[in-house]
VMD Tcl script that builds the backbone (N, CA, C; Angstrom):
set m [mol new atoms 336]
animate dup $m
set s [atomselect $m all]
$s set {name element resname resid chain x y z} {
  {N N UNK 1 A 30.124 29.878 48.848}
  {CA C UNK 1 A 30.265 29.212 47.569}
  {C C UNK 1 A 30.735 30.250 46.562}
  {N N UNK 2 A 31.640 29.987 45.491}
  {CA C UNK 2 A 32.257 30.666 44.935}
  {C C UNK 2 A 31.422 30.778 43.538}
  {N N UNK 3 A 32.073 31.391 42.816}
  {CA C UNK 3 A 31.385 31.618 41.365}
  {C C UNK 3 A 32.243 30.288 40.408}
  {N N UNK 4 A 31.631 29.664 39.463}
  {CA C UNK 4 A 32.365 28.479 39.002}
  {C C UNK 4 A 32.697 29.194 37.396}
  {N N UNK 5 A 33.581 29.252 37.138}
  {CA C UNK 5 A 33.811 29.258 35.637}
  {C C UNK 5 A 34.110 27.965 35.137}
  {N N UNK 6 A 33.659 28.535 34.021}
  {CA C UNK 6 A 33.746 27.144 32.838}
  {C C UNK 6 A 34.346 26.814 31.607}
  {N N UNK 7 A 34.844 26.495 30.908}
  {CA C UNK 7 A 35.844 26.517 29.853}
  {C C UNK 7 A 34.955 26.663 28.705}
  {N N UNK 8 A 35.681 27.705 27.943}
  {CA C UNK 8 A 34.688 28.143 26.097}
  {C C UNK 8 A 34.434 26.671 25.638}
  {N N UNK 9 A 35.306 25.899 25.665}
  {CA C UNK 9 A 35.085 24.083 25.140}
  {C C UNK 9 A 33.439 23.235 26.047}
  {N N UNK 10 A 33.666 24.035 26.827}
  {CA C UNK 10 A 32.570 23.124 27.768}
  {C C UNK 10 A 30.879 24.084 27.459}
  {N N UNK 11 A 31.308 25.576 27.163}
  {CA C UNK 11 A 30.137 26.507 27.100}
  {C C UNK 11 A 29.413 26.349 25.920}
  {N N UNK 12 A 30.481 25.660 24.482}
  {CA C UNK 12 A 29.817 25.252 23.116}
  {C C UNK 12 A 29.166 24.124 22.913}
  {N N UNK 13 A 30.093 23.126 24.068}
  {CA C UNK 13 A 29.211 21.930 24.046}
  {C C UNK 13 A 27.724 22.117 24.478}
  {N N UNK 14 A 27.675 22.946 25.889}
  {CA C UNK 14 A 26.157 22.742 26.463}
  {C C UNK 14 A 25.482 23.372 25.629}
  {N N UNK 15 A 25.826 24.606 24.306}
  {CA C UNK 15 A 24.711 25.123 23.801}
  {C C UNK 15 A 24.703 24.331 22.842}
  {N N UNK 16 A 25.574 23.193 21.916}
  {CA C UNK 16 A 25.576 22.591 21.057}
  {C C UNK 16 A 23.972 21.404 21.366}
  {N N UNK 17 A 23.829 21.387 23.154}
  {CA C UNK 17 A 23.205 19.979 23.302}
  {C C UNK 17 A 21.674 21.049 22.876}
  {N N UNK 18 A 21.884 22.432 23.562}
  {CA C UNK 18 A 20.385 23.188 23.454}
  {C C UNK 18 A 20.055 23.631 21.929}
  {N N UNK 19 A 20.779 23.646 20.930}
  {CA C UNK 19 A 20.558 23.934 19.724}
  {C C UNK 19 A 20.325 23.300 18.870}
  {N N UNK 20 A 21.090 22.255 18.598}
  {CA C UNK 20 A 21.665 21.348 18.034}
  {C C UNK 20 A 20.850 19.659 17.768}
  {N N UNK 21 A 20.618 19.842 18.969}
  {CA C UNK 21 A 20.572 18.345 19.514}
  {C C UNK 21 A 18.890 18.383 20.243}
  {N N UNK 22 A 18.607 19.458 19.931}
  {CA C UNK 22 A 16.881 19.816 20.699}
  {C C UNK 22 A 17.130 19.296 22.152}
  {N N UNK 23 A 17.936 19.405 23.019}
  {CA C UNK 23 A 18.179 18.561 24.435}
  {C C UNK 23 A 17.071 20.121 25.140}
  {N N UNK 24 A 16.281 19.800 25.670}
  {CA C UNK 24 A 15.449 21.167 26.425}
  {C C UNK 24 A 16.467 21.924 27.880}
  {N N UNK 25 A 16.723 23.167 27.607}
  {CA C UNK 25 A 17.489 23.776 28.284}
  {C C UNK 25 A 17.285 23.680 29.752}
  {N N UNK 26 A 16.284 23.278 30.592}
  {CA C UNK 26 A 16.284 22.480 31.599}
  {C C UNK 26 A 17.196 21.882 32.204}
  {N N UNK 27 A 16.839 20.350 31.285}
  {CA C UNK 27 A 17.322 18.798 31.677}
  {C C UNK 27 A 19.150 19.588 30.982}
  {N N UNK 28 A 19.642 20.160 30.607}
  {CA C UNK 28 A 20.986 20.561 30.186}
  {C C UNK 28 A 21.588 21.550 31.706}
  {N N UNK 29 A 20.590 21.675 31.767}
  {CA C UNK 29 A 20.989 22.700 33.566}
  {C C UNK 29 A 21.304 21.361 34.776}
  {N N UNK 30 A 20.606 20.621 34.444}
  {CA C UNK 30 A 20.377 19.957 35.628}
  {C C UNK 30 A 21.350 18.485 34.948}
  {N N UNK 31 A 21.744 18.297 34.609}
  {CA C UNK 31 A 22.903 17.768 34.033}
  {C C UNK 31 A 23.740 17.990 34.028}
  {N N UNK 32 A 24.697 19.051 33.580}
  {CA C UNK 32 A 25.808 19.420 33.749}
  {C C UNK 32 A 25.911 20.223 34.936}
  {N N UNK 33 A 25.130 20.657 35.798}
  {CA C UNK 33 A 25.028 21.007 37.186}
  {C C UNK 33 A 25.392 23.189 36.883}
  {N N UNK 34 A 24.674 23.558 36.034}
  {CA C UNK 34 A 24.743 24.754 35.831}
  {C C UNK 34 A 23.573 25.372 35.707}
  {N N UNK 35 A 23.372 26.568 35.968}
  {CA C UNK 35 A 22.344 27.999 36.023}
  {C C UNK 35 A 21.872 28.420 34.692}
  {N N UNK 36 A 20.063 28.227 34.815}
  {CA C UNK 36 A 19.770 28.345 33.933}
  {C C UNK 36 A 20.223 29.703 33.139}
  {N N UNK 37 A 20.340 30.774 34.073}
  {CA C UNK 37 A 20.920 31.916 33.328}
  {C C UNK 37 A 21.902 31.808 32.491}
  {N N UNK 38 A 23.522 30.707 32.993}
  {CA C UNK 38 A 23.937 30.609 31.783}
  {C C UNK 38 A 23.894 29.766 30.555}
  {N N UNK 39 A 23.095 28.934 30.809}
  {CA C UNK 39 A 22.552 27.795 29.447}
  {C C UNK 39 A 22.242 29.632 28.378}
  {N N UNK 40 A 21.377 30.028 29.044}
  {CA C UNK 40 A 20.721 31.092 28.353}
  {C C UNK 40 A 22.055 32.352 27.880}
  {N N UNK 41 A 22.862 32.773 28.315}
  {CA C UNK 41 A 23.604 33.649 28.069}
  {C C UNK 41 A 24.960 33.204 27.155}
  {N N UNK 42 A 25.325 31.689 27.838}
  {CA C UNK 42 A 25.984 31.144 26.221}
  {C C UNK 42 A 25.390 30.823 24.925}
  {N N UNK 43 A 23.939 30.659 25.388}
  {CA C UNK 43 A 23.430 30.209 24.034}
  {C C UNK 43 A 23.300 31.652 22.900}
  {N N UNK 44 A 23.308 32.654 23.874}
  {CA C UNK 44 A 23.138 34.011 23.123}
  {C C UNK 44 A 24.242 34.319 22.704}
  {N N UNK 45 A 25.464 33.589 23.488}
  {CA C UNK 45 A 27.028 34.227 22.645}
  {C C UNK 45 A 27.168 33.037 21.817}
  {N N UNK 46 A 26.969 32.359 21.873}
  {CA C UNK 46 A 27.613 30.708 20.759}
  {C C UNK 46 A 26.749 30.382 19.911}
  {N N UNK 47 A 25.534 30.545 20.115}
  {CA C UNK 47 A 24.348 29.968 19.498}
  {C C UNK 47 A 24.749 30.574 18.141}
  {N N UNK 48 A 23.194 30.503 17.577}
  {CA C UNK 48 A 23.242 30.964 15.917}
  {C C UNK 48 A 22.916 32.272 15.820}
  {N N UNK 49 A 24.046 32.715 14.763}
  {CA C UNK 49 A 24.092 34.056 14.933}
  {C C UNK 49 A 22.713 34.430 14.127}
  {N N UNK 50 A 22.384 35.934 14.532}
  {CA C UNK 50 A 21.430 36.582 14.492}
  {C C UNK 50 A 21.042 36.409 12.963}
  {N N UNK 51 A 21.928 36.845 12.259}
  {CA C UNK 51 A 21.909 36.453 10.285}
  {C C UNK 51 A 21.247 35.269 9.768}
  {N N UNK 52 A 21.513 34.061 10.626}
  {CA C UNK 52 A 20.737 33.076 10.461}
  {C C UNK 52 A 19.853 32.854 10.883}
  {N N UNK 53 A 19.211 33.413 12.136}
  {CA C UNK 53 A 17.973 33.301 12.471}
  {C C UNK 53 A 17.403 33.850 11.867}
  {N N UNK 54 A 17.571 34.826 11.100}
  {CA C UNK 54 A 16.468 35.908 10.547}
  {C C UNK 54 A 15.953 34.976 9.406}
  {N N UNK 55 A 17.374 34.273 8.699}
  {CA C UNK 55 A 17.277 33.475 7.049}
  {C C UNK 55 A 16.236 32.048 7.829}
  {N N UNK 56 A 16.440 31.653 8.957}
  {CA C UNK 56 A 15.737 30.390 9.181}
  {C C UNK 56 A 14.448 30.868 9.352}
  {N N UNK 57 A 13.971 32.068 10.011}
  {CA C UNK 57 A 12.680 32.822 10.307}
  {C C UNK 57 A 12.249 33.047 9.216}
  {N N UNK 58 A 12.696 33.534 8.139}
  {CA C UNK 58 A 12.489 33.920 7.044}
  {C C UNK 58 A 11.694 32.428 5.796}
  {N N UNK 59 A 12.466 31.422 6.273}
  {CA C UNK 59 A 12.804 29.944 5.553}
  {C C UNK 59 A 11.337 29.212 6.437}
  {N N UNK 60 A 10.908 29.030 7.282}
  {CA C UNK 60 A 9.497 28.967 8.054}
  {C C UNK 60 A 8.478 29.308 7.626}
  {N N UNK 61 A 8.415 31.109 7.638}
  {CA C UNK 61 A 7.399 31.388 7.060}
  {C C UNK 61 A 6.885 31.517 5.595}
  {N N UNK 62 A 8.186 31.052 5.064}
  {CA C UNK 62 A 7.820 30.627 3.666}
  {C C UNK 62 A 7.105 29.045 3.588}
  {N N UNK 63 A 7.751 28.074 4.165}
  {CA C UNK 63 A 7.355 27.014 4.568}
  {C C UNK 63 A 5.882 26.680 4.539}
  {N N UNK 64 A 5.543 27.692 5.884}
  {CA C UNK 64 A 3.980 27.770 6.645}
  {C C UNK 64 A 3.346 28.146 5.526}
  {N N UNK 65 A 3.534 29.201 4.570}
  {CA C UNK 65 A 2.776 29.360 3.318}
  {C C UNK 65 A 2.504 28.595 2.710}
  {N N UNK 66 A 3.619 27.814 2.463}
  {CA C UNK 66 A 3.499 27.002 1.084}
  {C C UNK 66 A 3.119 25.644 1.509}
  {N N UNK 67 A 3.198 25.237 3.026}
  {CA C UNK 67 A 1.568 24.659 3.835}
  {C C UNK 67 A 0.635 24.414 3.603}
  {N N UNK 68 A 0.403 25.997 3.406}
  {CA C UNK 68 A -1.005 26.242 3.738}
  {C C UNK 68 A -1.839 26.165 2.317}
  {N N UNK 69 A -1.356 26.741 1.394}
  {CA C UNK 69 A -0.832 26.707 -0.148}
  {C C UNK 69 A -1.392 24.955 -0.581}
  {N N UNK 70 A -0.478 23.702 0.033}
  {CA C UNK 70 A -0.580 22.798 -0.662}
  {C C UNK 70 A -1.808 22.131 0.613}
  {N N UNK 71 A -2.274 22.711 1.509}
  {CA C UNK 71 A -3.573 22.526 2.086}
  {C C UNK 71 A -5.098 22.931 1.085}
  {N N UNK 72 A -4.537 24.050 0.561}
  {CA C UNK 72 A -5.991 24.651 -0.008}
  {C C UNK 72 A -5.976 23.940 -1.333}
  {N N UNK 73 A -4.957 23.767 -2.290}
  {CA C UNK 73 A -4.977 23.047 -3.329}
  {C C UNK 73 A -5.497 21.277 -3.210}
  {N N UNK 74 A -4.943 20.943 -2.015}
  {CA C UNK 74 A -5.257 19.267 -1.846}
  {C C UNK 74 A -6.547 19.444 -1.495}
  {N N UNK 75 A -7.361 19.863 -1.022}
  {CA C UNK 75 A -8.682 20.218 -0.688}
  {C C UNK 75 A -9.539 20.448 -1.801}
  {N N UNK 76 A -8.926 21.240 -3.268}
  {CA C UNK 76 A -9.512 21.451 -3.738}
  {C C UNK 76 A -9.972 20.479 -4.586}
  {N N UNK 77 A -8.231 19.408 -5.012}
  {CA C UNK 77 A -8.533 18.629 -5.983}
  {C C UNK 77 A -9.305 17.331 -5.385}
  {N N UNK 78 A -9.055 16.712 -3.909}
  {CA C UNK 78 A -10.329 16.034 -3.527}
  {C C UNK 78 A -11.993 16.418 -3.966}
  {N N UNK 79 A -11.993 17.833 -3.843}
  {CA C UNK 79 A -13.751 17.735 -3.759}
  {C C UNK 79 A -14.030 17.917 -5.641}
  {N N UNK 80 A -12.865 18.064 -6.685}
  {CA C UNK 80 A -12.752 17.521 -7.996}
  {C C UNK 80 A -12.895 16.244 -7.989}
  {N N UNK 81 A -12.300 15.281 -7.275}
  {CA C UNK 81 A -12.244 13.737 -7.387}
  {C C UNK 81 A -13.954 13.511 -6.696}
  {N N UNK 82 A -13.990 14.177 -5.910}
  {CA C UNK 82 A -15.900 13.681 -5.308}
  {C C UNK 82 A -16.639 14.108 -6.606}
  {N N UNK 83 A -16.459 14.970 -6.682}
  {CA C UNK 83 A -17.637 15.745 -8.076}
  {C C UNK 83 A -17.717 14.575 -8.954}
  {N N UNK 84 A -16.378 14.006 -9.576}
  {CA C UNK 84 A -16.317 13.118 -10.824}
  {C C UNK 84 A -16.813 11.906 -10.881}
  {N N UNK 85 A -16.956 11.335 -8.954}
  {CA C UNK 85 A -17.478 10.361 -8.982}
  {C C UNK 85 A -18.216 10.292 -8.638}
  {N N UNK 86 A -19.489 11.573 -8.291}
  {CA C UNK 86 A -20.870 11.758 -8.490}
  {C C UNK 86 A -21.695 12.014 -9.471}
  {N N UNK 87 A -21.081 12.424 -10.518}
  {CA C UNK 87 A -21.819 12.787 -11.474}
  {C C UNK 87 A -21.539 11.307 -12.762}
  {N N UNK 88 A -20.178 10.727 -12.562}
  {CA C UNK 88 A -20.278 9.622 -13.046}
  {C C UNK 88 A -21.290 8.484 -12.674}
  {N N UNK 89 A -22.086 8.379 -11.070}
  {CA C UNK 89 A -22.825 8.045 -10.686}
  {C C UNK 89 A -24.422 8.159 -11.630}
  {N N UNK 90 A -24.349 9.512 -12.066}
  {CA C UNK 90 A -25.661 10.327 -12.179}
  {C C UNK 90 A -26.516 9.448 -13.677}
  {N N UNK 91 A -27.616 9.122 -13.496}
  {CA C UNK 91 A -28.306 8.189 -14.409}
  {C C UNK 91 A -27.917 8.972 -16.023}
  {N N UNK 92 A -28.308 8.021 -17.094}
  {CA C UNK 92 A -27.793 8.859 -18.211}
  {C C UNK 92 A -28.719 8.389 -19.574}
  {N N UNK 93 A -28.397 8.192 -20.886}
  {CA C UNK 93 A -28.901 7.397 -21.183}
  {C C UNK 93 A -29.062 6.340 -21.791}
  {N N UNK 94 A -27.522 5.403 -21.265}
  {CA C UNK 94 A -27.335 4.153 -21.415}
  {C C UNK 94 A -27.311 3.528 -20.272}
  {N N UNK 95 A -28.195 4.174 -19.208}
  {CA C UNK 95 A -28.043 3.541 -17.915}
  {C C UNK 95 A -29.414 2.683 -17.717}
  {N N UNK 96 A -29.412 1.730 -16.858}
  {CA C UNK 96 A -31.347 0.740 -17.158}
  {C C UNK 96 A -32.127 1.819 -16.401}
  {N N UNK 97 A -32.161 2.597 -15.834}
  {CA C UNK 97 A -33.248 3.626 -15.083}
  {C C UNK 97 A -33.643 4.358 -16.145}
  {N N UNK 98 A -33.171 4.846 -17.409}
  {CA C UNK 98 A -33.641 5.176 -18.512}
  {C C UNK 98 A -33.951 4.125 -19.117}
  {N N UNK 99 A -33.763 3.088 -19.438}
  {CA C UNK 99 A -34.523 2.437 -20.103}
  {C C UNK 99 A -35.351 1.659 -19.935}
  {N N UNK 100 A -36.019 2.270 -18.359}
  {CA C UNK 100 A -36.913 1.496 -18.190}
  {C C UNK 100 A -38.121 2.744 -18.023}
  {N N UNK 101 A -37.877 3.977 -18.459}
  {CA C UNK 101 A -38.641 5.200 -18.488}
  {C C UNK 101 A -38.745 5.701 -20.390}
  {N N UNK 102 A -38.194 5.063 -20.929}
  {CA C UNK 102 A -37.983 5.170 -22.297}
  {C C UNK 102 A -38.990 5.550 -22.974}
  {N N UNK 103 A -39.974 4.814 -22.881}
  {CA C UNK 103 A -41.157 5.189 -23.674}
  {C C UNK 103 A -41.895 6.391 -23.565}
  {N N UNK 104 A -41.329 6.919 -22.894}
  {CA C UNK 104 A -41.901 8.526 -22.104}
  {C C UNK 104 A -40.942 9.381 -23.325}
  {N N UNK 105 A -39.586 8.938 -23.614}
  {CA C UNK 105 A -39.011 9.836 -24.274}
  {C C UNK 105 A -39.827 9.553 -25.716}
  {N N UNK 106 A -39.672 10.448 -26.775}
  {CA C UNK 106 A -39.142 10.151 -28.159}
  {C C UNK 106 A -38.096 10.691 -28.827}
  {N N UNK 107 A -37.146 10.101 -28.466}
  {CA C UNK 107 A -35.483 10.682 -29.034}
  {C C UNK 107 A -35.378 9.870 -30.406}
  {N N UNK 108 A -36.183 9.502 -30.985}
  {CA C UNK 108 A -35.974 8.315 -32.296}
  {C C UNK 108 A -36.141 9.484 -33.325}
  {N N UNK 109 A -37.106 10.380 -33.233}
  {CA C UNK 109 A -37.370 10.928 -34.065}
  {C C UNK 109 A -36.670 12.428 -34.135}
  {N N UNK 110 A -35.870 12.321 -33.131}
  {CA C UNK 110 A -34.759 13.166 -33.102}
  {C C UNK 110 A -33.432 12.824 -33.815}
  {N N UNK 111 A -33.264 11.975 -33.925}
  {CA C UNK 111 A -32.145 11.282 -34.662}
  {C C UNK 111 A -32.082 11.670 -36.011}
  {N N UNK 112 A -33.348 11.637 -36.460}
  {CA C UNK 112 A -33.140 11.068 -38.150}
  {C C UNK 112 A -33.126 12.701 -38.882}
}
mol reanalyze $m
mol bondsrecalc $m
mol representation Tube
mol addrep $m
């Protein structure tokens, strides 16, 4: 069996399906009837050049921050929204549980 070459038109398409198109470099081997080595060695000459991986690597972990960022903030302002509607809960003294303990206070003579 001989060695098969393949045309630059045919080597952009298969990395277009592994890059591009999320097709898993596998099922792209076993499809177009080629070696995983070269799915892998065109994708390193055609694929995305190195400059952009760094800016997309770069563009991620900013991402994952700012994640994590609007994780700790949403967390925070929920247990603000619990607080407000516990303590709005909390007896007071226009609520009937005070005024049915009232006579214990004397706030009348605080008033005047």
């Amino acid at each position: 069996m001989g060695v098969k070459h393949y045309t630059e038109e045919f080597n952009v398409a298969a990395v277009k399906q592994v890059v591009e198109r999320w097709h898993p470099a596998a099922e792209v081997t076993e499809r177009l009837d080629v070696s995983m080595h070269s799915i892998y060695a065109w994708t390193k000459q055609y694929g995305v050049p190195e400059v952009e991986r760094k800016a997309q690597d770069g563009q991620s972990d900013e991402m994952r921050r700012l994640k994590a960022e609007l994780t700790r903030v949403t967390e925070g302002r929920d247990i603000l929204k619990k607080a407000a509607v516990y303590f709005a809960k909390t007896p007071g003294l226009g609520t009937p549980s005070f005024r049915k303990y009232r006579t214990n206070f004397r706030y009348g003579a605080c008033a005047r």
